[in-house]
C-alpha positions as CSV (number, residue, x, y, z in Angstrom):
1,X,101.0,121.7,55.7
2,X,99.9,118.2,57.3
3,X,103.2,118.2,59.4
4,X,102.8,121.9,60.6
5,X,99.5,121.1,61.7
6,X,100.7,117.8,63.5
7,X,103.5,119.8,65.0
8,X,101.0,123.1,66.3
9,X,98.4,119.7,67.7
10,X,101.5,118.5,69.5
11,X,102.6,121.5,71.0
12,X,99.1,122.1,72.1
13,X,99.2,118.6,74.0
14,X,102.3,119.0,75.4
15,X,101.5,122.4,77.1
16,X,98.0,121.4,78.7
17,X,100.0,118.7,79.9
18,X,102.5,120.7,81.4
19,X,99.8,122.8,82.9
20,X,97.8,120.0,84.1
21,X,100.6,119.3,86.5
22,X,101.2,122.7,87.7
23,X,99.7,124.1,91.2
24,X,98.5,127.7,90.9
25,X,98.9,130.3,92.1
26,X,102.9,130.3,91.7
27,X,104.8,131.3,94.8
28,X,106.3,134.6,95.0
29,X,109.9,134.8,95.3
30,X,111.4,136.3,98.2
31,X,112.0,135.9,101.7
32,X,109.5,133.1,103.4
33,X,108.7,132.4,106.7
34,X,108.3,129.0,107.5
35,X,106.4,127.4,110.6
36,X,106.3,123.5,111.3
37,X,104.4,121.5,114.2
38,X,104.4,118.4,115.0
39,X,102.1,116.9,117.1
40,X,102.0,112.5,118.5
41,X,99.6,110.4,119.6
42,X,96.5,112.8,119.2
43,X,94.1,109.6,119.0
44,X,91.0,111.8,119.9
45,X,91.6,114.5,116.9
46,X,92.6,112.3,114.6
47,X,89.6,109.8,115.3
48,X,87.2,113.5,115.4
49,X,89.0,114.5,112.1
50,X,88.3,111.0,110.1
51,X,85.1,109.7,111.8
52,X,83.0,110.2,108.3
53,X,85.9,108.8,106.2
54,X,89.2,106.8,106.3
55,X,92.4,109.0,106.4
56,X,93.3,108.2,102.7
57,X,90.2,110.3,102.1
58,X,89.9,113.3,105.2
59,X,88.8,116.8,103.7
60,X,90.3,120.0,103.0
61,X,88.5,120.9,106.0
62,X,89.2,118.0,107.9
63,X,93.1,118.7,107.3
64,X,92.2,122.3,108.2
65,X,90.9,121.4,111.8
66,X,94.0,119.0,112.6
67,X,96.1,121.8,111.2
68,X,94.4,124.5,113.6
69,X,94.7,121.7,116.7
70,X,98.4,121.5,115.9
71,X,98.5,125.2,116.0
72,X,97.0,126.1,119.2
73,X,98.8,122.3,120.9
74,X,102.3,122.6,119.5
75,X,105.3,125.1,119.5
76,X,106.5,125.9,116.1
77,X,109.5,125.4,114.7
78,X,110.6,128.6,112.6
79,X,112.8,128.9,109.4
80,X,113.2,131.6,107.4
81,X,114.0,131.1,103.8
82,X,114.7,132.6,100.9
83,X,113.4,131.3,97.4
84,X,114.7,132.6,93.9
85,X,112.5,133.5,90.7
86,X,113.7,130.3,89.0
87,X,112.9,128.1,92.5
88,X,109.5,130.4,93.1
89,X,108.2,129.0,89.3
90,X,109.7,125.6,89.8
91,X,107.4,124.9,93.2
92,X,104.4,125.1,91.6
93,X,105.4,121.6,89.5
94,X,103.8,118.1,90.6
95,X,107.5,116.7,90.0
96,X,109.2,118.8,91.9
97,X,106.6,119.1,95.1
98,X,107.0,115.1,94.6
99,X,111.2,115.5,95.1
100,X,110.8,118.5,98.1
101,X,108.3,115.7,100.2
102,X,110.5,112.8,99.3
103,X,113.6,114.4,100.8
104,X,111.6,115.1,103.7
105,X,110.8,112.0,104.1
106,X,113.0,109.7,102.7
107,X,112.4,106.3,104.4
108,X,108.2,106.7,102.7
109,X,106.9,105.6,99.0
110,X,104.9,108.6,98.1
111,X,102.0,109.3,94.9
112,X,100.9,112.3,94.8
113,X,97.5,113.4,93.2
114,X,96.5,117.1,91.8
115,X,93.1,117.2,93.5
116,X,92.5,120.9,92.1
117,X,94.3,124.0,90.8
118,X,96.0,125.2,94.0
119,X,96.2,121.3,96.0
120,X,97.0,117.8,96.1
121,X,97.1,114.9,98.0
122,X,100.0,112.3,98.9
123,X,99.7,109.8,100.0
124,X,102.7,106.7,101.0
125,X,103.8,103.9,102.2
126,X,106.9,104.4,105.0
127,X,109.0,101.9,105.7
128,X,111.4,102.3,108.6
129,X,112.9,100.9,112.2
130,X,113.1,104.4,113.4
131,X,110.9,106.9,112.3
132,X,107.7,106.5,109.9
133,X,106.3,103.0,109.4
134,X,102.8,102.5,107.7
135,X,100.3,104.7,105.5
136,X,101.1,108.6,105.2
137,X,98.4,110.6,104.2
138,X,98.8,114.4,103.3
139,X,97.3,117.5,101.6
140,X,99.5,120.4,100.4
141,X,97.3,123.7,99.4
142,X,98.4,126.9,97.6
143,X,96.1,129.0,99.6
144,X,98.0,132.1,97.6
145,X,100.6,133.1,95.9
146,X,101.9,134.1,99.6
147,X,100.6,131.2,101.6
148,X,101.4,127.8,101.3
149,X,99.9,125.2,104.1
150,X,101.0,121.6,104.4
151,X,99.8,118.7,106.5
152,X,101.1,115.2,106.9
153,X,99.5,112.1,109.1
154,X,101.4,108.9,109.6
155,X,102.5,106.3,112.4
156,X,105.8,106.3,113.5
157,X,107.0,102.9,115.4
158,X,109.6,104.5,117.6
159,X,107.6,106.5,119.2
160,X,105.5,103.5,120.2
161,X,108.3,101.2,121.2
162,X,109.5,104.7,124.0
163,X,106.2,104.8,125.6
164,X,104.6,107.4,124.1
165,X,101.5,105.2,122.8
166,X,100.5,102.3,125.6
167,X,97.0,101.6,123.6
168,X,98.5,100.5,120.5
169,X,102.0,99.3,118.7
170,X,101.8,102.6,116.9
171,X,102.1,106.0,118.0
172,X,100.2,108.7,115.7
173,X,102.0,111.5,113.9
174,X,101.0,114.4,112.6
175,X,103.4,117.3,110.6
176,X,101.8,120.7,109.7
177,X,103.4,123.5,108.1
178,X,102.9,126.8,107.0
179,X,104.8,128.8,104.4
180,X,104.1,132.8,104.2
181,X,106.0,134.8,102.1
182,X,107.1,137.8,104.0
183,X,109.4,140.1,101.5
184,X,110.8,140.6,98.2
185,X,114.0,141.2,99.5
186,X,116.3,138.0,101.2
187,X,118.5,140.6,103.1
188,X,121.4,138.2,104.5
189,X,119.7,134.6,104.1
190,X,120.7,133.1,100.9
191,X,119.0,131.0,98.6
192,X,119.5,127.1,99.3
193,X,119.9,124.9,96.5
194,X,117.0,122.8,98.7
195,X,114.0,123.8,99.7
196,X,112.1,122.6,103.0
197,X,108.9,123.6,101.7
């Protein structure tokens, strides 16, 4: 009876685990429509956007106004994309958000934190001659089981070294993306065996 009861306790800990590092809602599966902006050397936003904190610490809000900056400023770049049941239940994971970022950026240390049910922040340390160098800050939100937003702030070094920052040895970077699912049905794209959510 004793090791039934140990067993049934252990089970119990290991699923609030799991579920403590899940994101919900889960993503639907289906065809998504992804939109990505990048945006340099916006010293002024940025500044506006951290003013009452440092970046390690910026606001869902405060991530919301750089993100809506970056989408009235910057072009998008489109994918669409299509994510299987298995992948759709998979996203909502801490582990496997943590592999999806790190292939995106693959030069950057990243930690990533469940701040509540549907978001979490990463933050990093990027290392690189070309590219990213310094602290990354981001916040990723599950605004629904249809909507997924994603905003990344960092320096990147090459940018400074072309000319695009004279002020300062750094030029500022930020990356914001939004997911929308759009249909059940992939029509001719194919699932890909990685994601760029």
């Amino acid at each position: 009876m004793k090791r039934t009861i140990c067993g049934f306790m252990l089970l119990i800990a290991v699923t609030l685990s799991a579920q403590a590092e899940r994101l919900t809602p889960t993503p639907e599966a289906g065809l998504w429509r992804s939109e990505s902006r990048i945006l340099t050397n916006h010293e002024q936003a940025l500044r506006a956007a951290s003013e009452a904190q440092p970046l390690s610490e910026l606001s869902t809000t405060a991530y919301r106004t750089l993100m809506d900056i970056a989408i009235s400023e910057a072009a998008p770049e489109i994918v669409m994309e299509c994510i299987a049941a298995n992948q759709a239940a998979e996203l909502g994971h801490l582990f496997n958000l943590q592999r999806i970022i790190q292939r995106k950026l693959p030069e950057c240390d990243l930690n990533l934190q469940k701040v509540d049910r549907s978001s979490i922040r990463v933050m990093g340390n990027c290392r690189a001659r070309q590219g990213l160098n310094g602290a990354l800050h981001g916040y990723v939100e599950f605004i629904s089981s249809h909507e997924i937003h994603a905003s990344f702030l960092g320096s990147d070094q090459s940018l400074a070294r072309s000319g695009a920052s004279s002020k300062s040895t750094q030029a500022n970077v930020q990356r914001h993306e939004v997911h929308r699912w759009t249909s059940p049905d992939c029509g001719q794209v194919q699932p890909s065996e990685t994601l760029s959510f």
